[in-house]
KOLTOR-475909 format. One record per residue: x, y, z of N, C-alpha, C in turn; residue in three letters. Coordinates in pm, whole numbers, plus 50000, padded with zeros to 5 digits. Each point is the difference from the previous one (the first is absolute). Layout:
XYZXYZXYZALA;...
This chain:
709725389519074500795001149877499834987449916UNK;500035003549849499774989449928501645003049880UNK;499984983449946500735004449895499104995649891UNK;500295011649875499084996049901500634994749906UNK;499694991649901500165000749886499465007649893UNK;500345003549868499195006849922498914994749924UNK;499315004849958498404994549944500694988849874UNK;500955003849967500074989549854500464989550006UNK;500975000050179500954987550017499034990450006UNK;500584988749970499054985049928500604985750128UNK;499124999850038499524988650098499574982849937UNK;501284996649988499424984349904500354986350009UNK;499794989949935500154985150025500624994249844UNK;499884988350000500644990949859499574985650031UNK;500024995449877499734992649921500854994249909UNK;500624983350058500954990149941499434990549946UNK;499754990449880498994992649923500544985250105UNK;501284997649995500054989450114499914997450093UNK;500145017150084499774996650155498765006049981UNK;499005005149960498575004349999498894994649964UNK;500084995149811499024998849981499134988549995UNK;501074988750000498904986850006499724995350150UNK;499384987449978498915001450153499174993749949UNK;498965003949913498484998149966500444992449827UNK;498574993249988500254986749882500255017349915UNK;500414992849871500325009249895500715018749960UNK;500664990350118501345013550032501514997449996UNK;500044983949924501464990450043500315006349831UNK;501765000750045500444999749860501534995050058UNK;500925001449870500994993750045501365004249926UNK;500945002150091501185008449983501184990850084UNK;501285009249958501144991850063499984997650139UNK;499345011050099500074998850100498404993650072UNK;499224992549929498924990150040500654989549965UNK;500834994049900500844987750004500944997950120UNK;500575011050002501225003050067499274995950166UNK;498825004750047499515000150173499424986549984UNK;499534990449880499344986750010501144990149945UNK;501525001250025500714991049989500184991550128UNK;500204986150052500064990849993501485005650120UNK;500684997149936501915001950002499805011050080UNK;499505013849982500075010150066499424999250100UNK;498614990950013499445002750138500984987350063UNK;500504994349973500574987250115501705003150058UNK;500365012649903501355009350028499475010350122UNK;499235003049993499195009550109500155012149939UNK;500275003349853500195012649913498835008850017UNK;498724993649979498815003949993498734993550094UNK;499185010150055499404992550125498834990449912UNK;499734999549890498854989649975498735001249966UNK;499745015150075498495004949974500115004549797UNK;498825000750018500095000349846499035017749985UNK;499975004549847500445009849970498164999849961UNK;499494990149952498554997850002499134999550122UNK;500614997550080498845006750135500385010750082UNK;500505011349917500105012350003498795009550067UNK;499955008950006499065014450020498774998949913UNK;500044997949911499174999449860499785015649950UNK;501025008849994499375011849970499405001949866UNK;500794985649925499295004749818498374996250067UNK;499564991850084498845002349991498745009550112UNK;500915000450039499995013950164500285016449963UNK;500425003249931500585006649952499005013350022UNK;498605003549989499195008050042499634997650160UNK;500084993750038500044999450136501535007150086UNK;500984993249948500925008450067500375014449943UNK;499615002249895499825016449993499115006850064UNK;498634992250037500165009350106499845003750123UNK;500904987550115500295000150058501185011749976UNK;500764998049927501305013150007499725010849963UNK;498535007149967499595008249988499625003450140UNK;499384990250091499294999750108501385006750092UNK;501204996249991500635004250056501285013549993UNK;499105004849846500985015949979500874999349891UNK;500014986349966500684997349853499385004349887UNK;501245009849889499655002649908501205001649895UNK;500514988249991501004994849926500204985849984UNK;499874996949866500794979950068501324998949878UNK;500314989650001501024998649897499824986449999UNK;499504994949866499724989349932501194993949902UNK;500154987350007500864993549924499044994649910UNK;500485000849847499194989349921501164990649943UNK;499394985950041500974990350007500294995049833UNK;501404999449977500304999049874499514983149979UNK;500004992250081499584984049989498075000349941UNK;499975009850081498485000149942499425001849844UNK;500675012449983500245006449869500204988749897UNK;501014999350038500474994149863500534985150046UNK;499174988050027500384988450028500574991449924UNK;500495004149846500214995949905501395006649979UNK;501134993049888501185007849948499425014749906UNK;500665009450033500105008749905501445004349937UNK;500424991649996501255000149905499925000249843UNK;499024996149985499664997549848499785014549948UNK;499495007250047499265014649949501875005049992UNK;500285006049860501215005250019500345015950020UNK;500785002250051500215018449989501745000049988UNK;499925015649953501604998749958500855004750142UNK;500834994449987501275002150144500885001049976UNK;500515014450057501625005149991501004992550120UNK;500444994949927501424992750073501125010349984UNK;500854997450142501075005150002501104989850043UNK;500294988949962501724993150113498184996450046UNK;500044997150093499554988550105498545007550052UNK;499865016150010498865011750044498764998349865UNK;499045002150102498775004949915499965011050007UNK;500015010549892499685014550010498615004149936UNK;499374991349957499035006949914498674986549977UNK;498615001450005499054991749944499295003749953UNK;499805004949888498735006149895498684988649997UNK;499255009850012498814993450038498615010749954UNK;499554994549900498955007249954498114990950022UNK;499695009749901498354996750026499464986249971UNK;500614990349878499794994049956500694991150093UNK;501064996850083500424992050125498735000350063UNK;499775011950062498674993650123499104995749897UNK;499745003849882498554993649947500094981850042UNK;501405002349932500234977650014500454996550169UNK;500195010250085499804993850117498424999750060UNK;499495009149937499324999350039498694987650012UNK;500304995049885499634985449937500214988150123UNK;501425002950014500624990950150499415000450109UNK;499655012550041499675005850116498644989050120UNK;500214998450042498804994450089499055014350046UNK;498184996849935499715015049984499544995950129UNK;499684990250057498835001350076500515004050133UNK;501974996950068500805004250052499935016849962UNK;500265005849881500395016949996498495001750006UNK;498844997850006498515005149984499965000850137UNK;500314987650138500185000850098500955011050141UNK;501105001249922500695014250009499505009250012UNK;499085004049919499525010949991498865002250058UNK;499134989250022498734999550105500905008150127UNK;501224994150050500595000650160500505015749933UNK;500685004649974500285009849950499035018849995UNK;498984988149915498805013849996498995000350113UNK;499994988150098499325000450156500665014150059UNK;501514994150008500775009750097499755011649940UNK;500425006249846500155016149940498285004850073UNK;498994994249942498865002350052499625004650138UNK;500674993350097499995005450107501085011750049UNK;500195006649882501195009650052501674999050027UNK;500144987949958501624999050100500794996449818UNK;501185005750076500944998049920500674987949967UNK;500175002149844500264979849957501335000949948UNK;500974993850067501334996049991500534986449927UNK;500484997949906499714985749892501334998550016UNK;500424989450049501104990650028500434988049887UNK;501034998849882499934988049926500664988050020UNK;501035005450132500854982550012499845002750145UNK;499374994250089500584992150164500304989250016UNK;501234993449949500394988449994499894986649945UNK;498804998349950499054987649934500215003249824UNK;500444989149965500214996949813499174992449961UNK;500005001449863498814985449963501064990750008UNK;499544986150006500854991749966501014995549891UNK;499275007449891500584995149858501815010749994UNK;500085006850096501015008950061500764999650076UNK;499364991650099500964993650084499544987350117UNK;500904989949958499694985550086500974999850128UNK;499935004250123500675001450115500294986650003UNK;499514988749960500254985450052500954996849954UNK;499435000949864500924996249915501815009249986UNK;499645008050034501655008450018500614993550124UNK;499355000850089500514995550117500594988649976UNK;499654987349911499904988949995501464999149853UNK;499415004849901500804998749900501195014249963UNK;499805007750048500365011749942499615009149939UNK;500285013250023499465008849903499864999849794UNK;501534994249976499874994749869499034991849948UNK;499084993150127499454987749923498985003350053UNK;499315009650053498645002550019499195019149960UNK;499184999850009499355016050001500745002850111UNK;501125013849955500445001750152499395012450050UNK;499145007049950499675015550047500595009649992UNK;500555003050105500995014149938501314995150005UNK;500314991149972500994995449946500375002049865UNK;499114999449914499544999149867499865014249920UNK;500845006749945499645010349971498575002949936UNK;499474991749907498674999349937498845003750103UNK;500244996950134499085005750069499695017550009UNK;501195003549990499485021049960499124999049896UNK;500574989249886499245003349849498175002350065UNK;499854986150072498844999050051499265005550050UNK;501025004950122499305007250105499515018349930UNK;500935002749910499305013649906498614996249902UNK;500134986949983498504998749910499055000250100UNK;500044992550118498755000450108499695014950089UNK;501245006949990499785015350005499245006649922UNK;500444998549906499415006749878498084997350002UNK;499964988450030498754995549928498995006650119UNK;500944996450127498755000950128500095017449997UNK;501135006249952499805013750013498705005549918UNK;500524994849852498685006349902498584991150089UNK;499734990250027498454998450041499385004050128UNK;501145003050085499495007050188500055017150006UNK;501045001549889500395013150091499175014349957UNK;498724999049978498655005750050499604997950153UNK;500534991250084499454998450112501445000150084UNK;501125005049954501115000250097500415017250001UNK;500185001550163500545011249994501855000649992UNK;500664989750021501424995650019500874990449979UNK;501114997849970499644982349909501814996250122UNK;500324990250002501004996350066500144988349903UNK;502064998849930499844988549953500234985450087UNK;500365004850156500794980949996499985008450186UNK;499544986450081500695001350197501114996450007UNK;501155002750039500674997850093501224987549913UNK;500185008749870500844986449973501485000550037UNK;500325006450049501364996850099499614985750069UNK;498574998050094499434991850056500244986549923UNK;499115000849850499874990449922501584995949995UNK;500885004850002501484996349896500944989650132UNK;499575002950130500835002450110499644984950049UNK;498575000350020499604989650067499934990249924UNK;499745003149871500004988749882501014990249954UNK;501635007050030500834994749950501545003050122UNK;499685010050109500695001450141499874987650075UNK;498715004250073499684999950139498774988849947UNK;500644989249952498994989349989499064990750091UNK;500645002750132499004996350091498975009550011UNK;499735007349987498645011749986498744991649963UNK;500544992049912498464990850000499415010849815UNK;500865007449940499965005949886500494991649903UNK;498905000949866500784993949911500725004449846UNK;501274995549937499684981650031500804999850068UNK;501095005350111500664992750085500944992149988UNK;500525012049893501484990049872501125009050054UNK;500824998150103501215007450045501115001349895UNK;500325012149982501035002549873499995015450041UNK;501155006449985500205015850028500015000949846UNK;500404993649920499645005949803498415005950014UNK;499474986150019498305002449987499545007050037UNK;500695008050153499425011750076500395013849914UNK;501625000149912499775012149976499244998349879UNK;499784990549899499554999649890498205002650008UNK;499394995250125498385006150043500485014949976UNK;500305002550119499965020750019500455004849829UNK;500694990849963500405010749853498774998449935UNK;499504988249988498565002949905499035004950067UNK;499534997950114499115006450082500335016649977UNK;501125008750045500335012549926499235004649848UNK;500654990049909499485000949885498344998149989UNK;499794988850036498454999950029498865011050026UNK;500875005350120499005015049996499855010049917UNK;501295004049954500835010749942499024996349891UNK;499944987649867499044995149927498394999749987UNK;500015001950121498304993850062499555018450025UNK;500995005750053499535017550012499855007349841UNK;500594995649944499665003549861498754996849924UNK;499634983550036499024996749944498665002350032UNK;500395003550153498525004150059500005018049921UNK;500955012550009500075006749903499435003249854UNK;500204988349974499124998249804498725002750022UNK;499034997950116498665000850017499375010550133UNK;500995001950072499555006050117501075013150028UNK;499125011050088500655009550063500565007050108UNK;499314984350100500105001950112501714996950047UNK;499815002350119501344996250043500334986650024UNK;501474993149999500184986850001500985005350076UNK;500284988650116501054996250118500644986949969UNK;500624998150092500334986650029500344999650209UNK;499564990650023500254994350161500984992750067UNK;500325004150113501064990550069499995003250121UNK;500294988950063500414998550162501055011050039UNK;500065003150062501085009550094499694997850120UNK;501764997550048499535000950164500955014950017UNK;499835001050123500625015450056501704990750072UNK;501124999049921501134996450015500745008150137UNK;500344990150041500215012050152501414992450027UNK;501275008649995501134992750118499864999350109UNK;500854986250042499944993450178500595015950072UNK;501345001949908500975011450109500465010349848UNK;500555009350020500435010449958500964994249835UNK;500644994050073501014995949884499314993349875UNK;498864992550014499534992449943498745009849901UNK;500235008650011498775011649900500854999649869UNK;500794990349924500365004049886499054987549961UNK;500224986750106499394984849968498715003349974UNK;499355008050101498385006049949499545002849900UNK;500825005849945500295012249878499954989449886UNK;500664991050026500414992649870498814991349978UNK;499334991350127498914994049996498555008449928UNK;500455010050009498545012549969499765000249843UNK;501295001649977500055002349852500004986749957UNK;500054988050003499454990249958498825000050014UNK;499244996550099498825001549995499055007549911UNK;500415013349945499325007749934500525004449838UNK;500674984049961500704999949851498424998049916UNK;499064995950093498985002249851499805014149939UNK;499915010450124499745010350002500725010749889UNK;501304997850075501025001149925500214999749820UNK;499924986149963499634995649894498775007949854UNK;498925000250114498775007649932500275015050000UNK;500775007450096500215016250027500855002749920UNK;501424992850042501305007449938500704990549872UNK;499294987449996500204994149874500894990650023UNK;501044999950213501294994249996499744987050070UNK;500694990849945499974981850010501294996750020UNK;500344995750115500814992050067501545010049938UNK;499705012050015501155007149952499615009849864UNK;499664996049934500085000549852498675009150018UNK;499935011449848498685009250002499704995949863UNK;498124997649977500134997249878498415011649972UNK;500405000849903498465008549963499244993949955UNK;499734987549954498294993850022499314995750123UNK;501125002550116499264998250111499355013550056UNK;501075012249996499945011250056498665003849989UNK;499355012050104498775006150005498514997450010UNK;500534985650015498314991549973499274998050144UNK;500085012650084499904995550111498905016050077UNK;498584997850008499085009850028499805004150138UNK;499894987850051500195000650132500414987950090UNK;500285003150145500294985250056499464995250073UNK;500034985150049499164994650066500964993650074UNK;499485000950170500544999050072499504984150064UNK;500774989549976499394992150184500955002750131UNK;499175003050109500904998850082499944991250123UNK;500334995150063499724989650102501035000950136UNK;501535003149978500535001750082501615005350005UNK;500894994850049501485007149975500754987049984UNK;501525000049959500944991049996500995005250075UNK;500634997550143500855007550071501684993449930UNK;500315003049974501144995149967501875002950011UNK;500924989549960501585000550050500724999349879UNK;501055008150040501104997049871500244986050006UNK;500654998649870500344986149966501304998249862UNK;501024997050035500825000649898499594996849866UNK;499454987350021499804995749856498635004049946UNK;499905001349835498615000649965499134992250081UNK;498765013349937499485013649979500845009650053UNK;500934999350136500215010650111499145001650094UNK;499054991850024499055001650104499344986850050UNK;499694997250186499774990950011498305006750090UNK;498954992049944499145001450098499574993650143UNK;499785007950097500224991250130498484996950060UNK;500214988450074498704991450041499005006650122UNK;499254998650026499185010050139500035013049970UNK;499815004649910499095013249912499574996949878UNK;499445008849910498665000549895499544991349997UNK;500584991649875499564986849940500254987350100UNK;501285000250094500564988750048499574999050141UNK;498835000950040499495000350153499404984350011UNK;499804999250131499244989550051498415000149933UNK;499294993049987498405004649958499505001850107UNK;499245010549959499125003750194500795000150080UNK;501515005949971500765002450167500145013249942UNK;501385003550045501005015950084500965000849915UNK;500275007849975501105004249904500935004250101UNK;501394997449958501215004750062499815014950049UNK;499545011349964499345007250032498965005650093UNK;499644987950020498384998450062499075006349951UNK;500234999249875498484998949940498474990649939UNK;499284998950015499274987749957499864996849862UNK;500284989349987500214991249887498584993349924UNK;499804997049867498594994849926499804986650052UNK;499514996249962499444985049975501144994449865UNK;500385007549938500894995049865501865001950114UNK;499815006050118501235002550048500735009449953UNK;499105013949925500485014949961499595008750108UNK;501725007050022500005008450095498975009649960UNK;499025005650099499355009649990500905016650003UNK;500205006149887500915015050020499655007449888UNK;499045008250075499045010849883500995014749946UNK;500565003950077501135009249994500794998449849UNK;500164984549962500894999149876499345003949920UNK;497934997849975499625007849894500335010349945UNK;500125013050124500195010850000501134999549902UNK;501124995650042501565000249976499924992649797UNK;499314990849983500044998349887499265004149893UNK;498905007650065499465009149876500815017250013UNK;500335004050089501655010550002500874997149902UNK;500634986850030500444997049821499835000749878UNK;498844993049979499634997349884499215010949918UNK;499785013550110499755012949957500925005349943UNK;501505000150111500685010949925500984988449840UNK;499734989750017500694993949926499005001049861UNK;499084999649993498934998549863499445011649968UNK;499215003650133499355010649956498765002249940UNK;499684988550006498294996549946499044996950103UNK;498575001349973499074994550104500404987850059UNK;499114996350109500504985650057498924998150045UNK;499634983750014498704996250095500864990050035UNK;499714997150133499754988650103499414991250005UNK;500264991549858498914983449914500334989250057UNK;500634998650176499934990850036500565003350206UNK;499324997450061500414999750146498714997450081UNK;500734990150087498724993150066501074990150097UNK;499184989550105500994992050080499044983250010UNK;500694990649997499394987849983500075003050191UNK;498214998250077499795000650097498394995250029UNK;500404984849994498374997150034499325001450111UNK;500515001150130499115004850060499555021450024UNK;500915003049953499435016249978500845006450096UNK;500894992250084500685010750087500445010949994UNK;500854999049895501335008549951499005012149888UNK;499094993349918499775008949868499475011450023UNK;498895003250108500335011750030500685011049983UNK;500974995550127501385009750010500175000849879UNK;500464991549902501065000249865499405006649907UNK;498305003150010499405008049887500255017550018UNK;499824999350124500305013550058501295003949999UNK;501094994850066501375004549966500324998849869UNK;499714992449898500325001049884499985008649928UNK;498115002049999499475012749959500805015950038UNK;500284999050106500335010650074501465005549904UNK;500964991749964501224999049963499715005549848UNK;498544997049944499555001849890499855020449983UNK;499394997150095499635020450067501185005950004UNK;501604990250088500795008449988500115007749887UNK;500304985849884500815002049874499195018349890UNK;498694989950073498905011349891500115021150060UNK;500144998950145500775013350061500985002949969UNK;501034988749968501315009849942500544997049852UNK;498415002049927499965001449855499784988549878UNK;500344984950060499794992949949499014996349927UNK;500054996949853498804998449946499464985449991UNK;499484996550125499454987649996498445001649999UNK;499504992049931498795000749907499194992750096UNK;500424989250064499014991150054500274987250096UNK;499684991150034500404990150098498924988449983UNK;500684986549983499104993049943500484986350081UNK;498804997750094500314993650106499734984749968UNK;501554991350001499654984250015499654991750155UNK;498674997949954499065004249893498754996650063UNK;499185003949881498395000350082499524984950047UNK;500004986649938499944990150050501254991950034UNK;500044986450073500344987350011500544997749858UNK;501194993049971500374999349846500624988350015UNK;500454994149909501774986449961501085009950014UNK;501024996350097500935006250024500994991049935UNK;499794999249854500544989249891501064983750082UNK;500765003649996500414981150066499925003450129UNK;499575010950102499214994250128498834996750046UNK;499195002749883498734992749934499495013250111UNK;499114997350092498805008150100500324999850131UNK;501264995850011500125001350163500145017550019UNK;500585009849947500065013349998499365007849930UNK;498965004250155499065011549951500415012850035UNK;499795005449866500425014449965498275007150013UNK;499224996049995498485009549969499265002950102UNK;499695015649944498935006350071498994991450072UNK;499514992449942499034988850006500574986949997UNK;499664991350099500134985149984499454996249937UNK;500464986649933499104992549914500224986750010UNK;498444996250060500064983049986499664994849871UNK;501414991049973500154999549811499404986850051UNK;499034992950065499024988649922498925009350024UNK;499485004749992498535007650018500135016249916UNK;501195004649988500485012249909499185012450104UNK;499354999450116499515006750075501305008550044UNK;499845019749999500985009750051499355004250114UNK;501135001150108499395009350080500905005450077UNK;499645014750032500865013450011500694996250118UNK;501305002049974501085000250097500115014650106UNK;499915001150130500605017250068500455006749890UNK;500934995349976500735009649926499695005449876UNK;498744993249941499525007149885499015010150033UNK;499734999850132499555012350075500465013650008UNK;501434996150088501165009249969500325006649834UNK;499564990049888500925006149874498935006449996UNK;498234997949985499215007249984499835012550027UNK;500255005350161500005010650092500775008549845UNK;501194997750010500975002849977499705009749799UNK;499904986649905499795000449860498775009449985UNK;498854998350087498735007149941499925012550081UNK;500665007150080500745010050032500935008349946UNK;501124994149911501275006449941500855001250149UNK;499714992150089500785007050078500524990650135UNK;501025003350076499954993650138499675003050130UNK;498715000550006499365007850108501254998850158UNK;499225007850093501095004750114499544990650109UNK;499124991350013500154989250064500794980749946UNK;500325006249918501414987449914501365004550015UNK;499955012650002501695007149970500844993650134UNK;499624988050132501004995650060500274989749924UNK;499394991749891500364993849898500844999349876UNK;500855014250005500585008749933501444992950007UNK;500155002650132501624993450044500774988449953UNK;500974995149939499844983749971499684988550132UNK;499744993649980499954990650124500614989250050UNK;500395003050139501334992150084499124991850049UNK;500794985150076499904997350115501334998850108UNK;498805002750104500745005450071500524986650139UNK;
């Protein structure tokens, strides 16, 4: 017995401009978060491990080589970020467009032909000419091209992490602090939409910015920047980040027909005991306020219609669960230590399950459980644009491609329309302030020599991707995996 997938489901990888593409001379550029990993202060806080973001993978210059290796292995999907630092290394504030204000909301950025003509002026061509080399490799070989416009990295002239950290948001580029950044972030939509999207089949505006808002201005030991603790600043990110997309889905709109998403982390929220499934409940629906936001239009309570409907399909990361306890005080929920996120590295989960190299409980089951949600809650396609396990020696990845996958088969048997699975990731990458100690890739990579070479388990995804299927000598790989 086999389980199949269907001929169209999409087998794929990605592409981050900071954790990917430099490496090799004339691939360096520079954004908040290349200041942010070569500070001084940060590496002697232990915020950030030190490695730098330039002796990377080199995919801007590898970039036909590892296509097709991931061809070699059944891939026929990637999802590419084009880095807004690249683009446009310069202010584009100057180019004006008109903006509907409401009280404190952006509802509106008109943006016509004669905008991109004068961005286009701005534009770094030899960066968007380069795009499109990596771009039309992959369409050429058949696979589907997924165009990503924000994974975390700003130009500088947008935002100075140092300087916030240091002086304040008032007194420096604060990023999404700044409302002017939507203005922005819809012109660099706009522009990269009208010149790529001949070579995109799908456009996504922004990863995981629950991520960006949380770690940026929460959970400042994360080694995220800028690492300016303030609960204002946290809700004031998510409100423009909201807006940001909601803005940025429109603008990619003016030029394109494809579908636009937006991405986020989800874990599969699980209570310790019975009583505690409301604390779950409550943690869930946080988690999925971007979603929210782009579907039903509703923000921190409130429904507004320039956010509503801007939302084609979703993108899933998934990595693991948050087991969690009531808790009187805000949120209403406490997360507990020795499951998902909060394990030993390379040990046992309270559970006994095996744990990453990053110390994420291994629990494939929650996939299942969070694309069940986010079906009956949306109702749109979904791909799987991020799951994978930091495991350098290869023990675990195996198992985790197969049970994952498997959880993927459930969803797709009992109707789910998931499109695809897009595995982090095909190489060795910057696991941003843990620099390279956590490998996530198919392939190792010795980053002084940029030499890949195939991990077991890219064996396993192979069997697997250039098949459609999980043949019947893997299916004891199916199970999640204990120790025992």
């Amino acid at each position: 017995m086999t389980l199949k997938f269907n001929k169209s489901f999409k087998f794929g990888f990605s592409t981050v401009g900071v954790q990917h593409e430099m490496g090799l001379p004339g691939s360096e550029f520079v954004s908040d978060w290349t200041i942010w990993l070569h500070d001084a202060e940060n590496m002697a806080a232990g915020l950030v491990s030190g490695d730098a973001p330039e002796n990377g993978p080199g995919y801007w210059n590898l970039f036909q080589e590892d296509n097709t290796r991931a061809v070699s292995i059944g891939m026929d999907a990637a999802w590419f970020t084009v880095e807004w630092a690249r683009i446009f290394p310069k202010p584009t504030f100057d180019i004006e467009v008109a903006v509907e204000r409401s009280g404190e909301d952006i509802r509106n950025v008109s943006i016509d032909r004669e905008c991109i003509e004068r961005l286009s002026k701005l534009a770094n061509k030899e960066a968007l000419k380069h795009y499109r080399e990596i771009l039309e490799d992959w369409k050429n070989r058949g696979g589907l091209v997924v165009a990503n416009l924000f994974h975390w990295s700003i130009p500088p002239w947008l935002h100075d992490p140092i300087k916030v950290r240091k002086l304040g948001p008032d007194r420096a580029p604060s990023g999404w602090l700044d409302s002017r950044i939507i203005v922005e972030f819809s012109k660099f939509a706009a522009f990269v939409s009208h010149e790529l999207d001949d070579l995109v089949d799908a456009w996504y505006t922004m990863n995981e910015p629950e991520v960006v808002a949380s770690l940026g201005y929460l959970s400042v030991g994360s080694g995220f920047p800028p690492g300016y603790l303030d609960f204002k600043s946290y809700e004031l990110a998510r409100k423009h980040l909201a807006e940001a997309h909601a803005r940025a889905y429109d603008a990619v709109k003016l030029f394109s027909k494809k579908p636009v998403g937006i991405v986020e982390s989800v874990a599969d929220w699980v209570p310790l005991k019975e009583e505690d499934a409301e604390a779950a409940e409550k943690g869930f629906e946080h988690n999925v306020w971007p979603f929210e936001a782009a579907f039903k239009g509703v923000f921190n309570g409130l429904e507004r219609e320039d956010l509503k409907g801007r939302l084609d399909w979703v993108g899933l990361n998934y990595y693991t669960r948050n087991t969690v306890g009531r808790d009187e005080a805000p949120p209403g929920y406490t997360t507990l230590s020795n499951y998902g996120y909060g394990c030993t590295p390379g040990g046992v989960s309270k559970e006994g399950r095996p744990c990453s190299d990053f110390g994420w409980e291994v629990y494939p089951e929650g996939l299942y459980n969070v694309l069940e949600k986010l079906w009956k809650r949306y109702g749109v396609p979904i791909y799987v644009t991020e799951n994978g396990i930091a495991d350098a020696t290869d023990r675990l990845r195996p198992h985790f491609i197969v049970s994952h996958l498997y959880q993927v088969y459930r969803a797709l048997e009992k109707g789910i329309d998931v499109r695809g699975y897009f595995h982090w990731n095909l190489t060795d990458n910057l696991e941003w302030a843990r620099g390279y100690s956590m490998r996530f890739g198919l392939f190792h990579v010795d980053f002084k020599t940029k030499r890949r070479y195939a991990r077991p388990s890219a064996l396993v995804f192979r069997e697997i991707a250039k098949n459609k299927e999980i043949p019947e000598h893997l299916l004891h790989l199916t199970e999640p995996p204990r120790v025992y």
